[in-house]
C-alpha positions as CSV (number, residue, x, y, z in Angstrom):
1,X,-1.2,-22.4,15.2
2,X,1.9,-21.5,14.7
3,X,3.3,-18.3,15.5
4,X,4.7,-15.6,12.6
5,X,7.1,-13.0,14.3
6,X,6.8,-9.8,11.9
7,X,8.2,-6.7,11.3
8,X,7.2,-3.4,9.8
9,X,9.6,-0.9,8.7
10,X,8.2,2.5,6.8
11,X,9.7,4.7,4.8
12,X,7.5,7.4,5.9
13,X,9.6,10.1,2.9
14,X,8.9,8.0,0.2
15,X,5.4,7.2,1.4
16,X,4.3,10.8,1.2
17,X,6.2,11.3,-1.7
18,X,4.6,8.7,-3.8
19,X,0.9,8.6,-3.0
20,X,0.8,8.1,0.5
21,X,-0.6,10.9,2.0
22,X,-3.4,10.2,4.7
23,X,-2.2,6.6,5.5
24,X,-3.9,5.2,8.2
25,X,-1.3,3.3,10.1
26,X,-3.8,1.7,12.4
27,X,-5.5,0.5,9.5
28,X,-1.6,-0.7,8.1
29,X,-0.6,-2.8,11.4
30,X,-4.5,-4.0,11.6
31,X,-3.8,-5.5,7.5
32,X,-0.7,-7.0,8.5
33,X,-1.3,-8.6,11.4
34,X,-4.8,-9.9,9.8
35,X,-2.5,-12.9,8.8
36,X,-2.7,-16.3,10.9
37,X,-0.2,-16.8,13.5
38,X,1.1,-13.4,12.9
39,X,2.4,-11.4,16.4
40,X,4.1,-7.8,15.9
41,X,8.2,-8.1,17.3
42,X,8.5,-4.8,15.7
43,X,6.9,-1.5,13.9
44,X,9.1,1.6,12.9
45,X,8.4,4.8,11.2
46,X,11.4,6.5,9.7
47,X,10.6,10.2,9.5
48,X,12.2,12.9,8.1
49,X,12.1,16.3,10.7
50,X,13.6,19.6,10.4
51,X,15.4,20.4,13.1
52,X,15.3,23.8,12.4
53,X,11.8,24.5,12.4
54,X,11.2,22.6,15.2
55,X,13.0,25.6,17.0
56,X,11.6,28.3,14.8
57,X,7.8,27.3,13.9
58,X,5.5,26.6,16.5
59,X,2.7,25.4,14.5
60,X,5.2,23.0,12.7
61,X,6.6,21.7,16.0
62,X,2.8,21.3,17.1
63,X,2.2,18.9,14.1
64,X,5.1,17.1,14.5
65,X,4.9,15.9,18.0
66,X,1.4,15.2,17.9
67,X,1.7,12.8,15.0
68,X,4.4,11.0,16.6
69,X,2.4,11.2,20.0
70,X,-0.1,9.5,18.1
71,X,2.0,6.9,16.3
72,X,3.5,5.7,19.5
73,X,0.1,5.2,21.1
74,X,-0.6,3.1,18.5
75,X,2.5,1.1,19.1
76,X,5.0,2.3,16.4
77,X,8.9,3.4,17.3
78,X,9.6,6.6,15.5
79,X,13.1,7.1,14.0
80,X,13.7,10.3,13.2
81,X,16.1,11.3,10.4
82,X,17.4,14.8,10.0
83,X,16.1,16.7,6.5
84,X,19.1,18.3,5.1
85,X,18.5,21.1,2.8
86,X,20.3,21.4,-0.6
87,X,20.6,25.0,-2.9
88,X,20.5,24.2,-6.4
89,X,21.8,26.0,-9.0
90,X,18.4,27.6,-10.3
91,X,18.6,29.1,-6.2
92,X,15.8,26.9,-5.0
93,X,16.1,24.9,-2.4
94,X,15.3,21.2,-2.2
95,X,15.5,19.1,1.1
96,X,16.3,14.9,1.5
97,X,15.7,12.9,4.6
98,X,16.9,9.9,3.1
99,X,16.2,7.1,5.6
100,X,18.3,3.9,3.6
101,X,21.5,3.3,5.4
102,X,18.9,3.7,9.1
103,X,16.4,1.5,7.7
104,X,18.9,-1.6,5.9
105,X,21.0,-1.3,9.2
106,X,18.3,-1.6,11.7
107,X,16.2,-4.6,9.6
108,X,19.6,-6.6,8.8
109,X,20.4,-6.2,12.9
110,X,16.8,-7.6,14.3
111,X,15.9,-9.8,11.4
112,X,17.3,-12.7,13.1
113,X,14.2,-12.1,15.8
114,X,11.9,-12.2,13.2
115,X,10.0,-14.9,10.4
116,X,8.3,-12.2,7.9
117,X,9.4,-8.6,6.9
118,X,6.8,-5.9,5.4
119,X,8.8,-2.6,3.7
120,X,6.6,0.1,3.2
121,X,8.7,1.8,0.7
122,X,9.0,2.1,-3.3
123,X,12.6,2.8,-3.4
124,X,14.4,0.5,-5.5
125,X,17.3,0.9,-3.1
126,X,16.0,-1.7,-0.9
127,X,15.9,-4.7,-3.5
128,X,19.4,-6.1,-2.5
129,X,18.2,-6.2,1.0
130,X,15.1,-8.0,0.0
131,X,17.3,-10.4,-1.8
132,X,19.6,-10.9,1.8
133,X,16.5,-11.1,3.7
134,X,15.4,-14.0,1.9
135,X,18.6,-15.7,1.7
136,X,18.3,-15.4,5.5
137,X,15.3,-17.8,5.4
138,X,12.7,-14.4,5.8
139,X,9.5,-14.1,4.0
140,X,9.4,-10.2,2.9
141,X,6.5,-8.2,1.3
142,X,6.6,-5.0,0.1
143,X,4.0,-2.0,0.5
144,X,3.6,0.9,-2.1
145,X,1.5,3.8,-3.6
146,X,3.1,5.6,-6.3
147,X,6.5,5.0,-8.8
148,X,7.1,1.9,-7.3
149,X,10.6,0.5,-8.9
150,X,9.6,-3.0,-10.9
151,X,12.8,-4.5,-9.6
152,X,11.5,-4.0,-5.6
153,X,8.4,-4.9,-6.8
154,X,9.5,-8.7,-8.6
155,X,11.7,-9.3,-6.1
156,X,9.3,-9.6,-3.2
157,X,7.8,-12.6,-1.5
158,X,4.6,-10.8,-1.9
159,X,3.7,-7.3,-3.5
160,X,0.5,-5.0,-2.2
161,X,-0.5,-2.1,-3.8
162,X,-1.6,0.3,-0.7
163,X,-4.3,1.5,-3.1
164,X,-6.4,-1.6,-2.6
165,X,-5.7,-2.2,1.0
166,X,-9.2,-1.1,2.8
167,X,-9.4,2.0,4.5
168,X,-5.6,2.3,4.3
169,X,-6.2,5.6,2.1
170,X,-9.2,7.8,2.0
171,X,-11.4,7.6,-1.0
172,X,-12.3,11.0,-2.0
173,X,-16.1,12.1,-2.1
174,X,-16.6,8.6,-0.6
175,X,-20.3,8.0,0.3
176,X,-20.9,7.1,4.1
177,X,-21.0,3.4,3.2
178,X,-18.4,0.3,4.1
179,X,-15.9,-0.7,1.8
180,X,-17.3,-3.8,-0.3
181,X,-21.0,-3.1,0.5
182,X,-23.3,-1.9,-2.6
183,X,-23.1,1.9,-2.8
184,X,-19.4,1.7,-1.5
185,X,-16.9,3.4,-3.3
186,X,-13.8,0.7,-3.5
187,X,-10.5,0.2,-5.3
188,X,-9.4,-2.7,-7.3
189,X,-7.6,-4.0,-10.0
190,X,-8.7,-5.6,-13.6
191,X,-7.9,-9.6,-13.5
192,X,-9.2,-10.9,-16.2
193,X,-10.6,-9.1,-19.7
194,X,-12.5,-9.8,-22.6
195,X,-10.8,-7.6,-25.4
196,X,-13.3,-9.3,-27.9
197,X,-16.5,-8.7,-25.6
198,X,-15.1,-5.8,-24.1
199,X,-15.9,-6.9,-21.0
200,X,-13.8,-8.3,-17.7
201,X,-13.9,-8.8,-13.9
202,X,-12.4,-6.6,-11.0
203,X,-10.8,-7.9,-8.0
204,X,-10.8,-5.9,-4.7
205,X,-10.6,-7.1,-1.2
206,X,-12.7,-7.5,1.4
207,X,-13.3,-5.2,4.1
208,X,-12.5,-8.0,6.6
209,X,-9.4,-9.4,4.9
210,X,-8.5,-12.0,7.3
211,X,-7.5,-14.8,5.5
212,X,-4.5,-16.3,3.8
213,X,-3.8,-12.9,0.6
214,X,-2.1,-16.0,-1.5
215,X,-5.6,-17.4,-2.2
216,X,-6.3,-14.6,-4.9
217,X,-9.0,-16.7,-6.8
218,X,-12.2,-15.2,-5.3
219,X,-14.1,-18.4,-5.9
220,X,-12.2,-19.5,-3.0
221,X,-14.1,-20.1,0.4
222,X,-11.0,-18.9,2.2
223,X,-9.7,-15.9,-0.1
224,X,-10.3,-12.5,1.5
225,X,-10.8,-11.5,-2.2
226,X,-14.2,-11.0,-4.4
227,X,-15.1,-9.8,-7.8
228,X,-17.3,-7.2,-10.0
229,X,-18.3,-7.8,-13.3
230,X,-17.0,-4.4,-15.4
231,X,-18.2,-3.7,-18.9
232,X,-16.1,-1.5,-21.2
233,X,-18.2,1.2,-21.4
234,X,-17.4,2.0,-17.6
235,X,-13.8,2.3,-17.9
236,X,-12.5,5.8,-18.8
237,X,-12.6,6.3,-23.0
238,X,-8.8,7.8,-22.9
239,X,-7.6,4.3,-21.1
240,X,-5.9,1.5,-23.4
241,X,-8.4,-1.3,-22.7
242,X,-5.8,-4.1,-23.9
243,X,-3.7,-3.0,-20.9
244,X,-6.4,-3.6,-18.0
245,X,-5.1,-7.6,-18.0
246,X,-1.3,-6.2,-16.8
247,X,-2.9,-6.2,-13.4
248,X,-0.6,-2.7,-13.3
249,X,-4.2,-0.1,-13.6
250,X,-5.8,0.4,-10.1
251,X,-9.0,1.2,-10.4
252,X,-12.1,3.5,-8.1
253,X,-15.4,2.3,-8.9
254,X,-18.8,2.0,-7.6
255,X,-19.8,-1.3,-6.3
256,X,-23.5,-2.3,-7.5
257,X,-25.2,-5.2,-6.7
258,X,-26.1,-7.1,-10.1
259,X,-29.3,-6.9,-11.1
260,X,-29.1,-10.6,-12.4
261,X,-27.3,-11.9,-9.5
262,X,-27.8,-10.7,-6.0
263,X,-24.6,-12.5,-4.6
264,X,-22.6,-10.7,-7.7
265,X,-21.4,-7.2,-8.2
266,X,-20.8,-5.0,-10.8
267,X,-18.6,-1.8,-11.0
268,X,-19.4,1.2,-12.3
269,X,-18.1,4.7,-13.0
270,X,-14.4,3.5,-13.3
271,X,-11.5,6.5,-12.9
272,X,-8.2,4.8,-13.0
273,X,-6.0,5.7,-10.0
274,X,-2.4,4.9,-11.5
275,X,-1.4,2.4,-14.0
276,X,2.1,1.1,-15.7
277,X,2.0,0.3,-19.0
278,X,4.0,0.4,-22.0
279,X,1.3,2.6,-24.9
């Protein structure tokens, strides 16, 4: 098999920022390096800290260090970028650890070490390197939760909403069942729908999503992805039906087993997560 050398670089400011709270980043490296042939050369975290209350606050200095005691355990280099805090003119104060110039510098010096590139970042700041990367020869993908600019977004080799990732993020209220299993609790994304039948199918990926993430057609033997059947009295009434086909709505559902097929699903109770879509 032929080997994939990969690096991960996260913007760990614009992943809390945008959705990202509670990410698992066990559960991150374990997803990327699902892939065949793939072998970690390098994993960063680019985290904002405030040097002054590191000196001042004991229970923030606590937090800090044990998170990054806990990230390097689990093999990630911690780059720590200063928060710099700015009055504005209402007299509130806002702070920016903007991690850019650290991030593009450090990718652009070690990409030559490496075959495929995952940025876990929505910052539309980082579409030119995506574009240099890949005239490098690299194969880059792109990670996000929230307000994730369209132009990263298209640019990428490959695009993965961190919303549908399993076990990447908590699902709230979750009952005490694994992701993909009837009674689960999942996320997932509307690929096809029937505006005339008001019906349409739901893709979501398997809990075990080893397997080559190009072969999106569930029917596949070798795509880590399957499918629910969703009827249109499940999706939320407030929620522009003709807008579930963008692929853009992520959607939280119950997973059923159907009661006409026992290898099929169907979801139920839809709430939609985040969506883009022109109303």
């Amino acid at each position: 098999m032929t080997t994939i050398k990969v690096g991960v670089y996260v913007d760990a400011e614009n992943v809390l920022r945008c959705g990202g709270h509670g990410l698992r980043y066990d559960t991150l490296l374990d997803f990327i390096l699902s892939q065949p042939g793939a072998v970690l050369q390098r994993a960063c975290i680019y985290q904002g800290v405030d040097k002054e209350r590191i000196q001042a606050e004991d229970l923030y200095r606590t937090s800090v260090h044990g998170f990054q005691r806990a990230l390097r355990d689990g093999g990630w280099k911690i780059v720590e970028k200063p928060v710099r805090w700015f009055l504005q003119e209402d007299g509130s104060k806002i702070y920016k650890a903007n991690a850019d110039i650290d991030m593009t510098v450090d990718i652009l010096t070690q990409a030559r070490n490496l075959d495929r590139i995952i940025l876990v970042t929505g910052d539309g700041d980082f579409t030119a390197l995506v574009e240099e990367l890949q005239n490098q020869g690299k194969r880059v993908e792109v990670l996000s939760f929230l307000n994730t600019a369209l132009e990263l977004q298209q640019s990428a080799d490959q695009y993965y909403s961190g919303y549908l990732v399993p076990g990447l993020l908590p699902v709230r209220d979750a009952p005490a069942v694994p992701w993909g299993k009837p009674g689960s609790r999942i996320r997932g994304s509307c690929v096809h729908w029937d505006a005339a039948g008001h019906y349409g199918f739901i893709r979501f990926m398997r809990l075990e999503s080893g397997g080559s993430l190009h072969l999106s057609d569930s029917r596949h033997p070798d795509s880590p992805y399957q499918s629910a059947f969703v009827a249109g009295s499940e999706i939320p009434k407030t929620f522009p039906q003709q807008y579930l086909a963008q692929r853009q709505a992520i959607l939280e559902f119950d997973l059923f087993e159907s009661d006409r097929d026992p290898d099929s699903f169907v979801a139920r109770n839809c709430t939609v997560i985040t969506s883009r879509y022109a109303a």
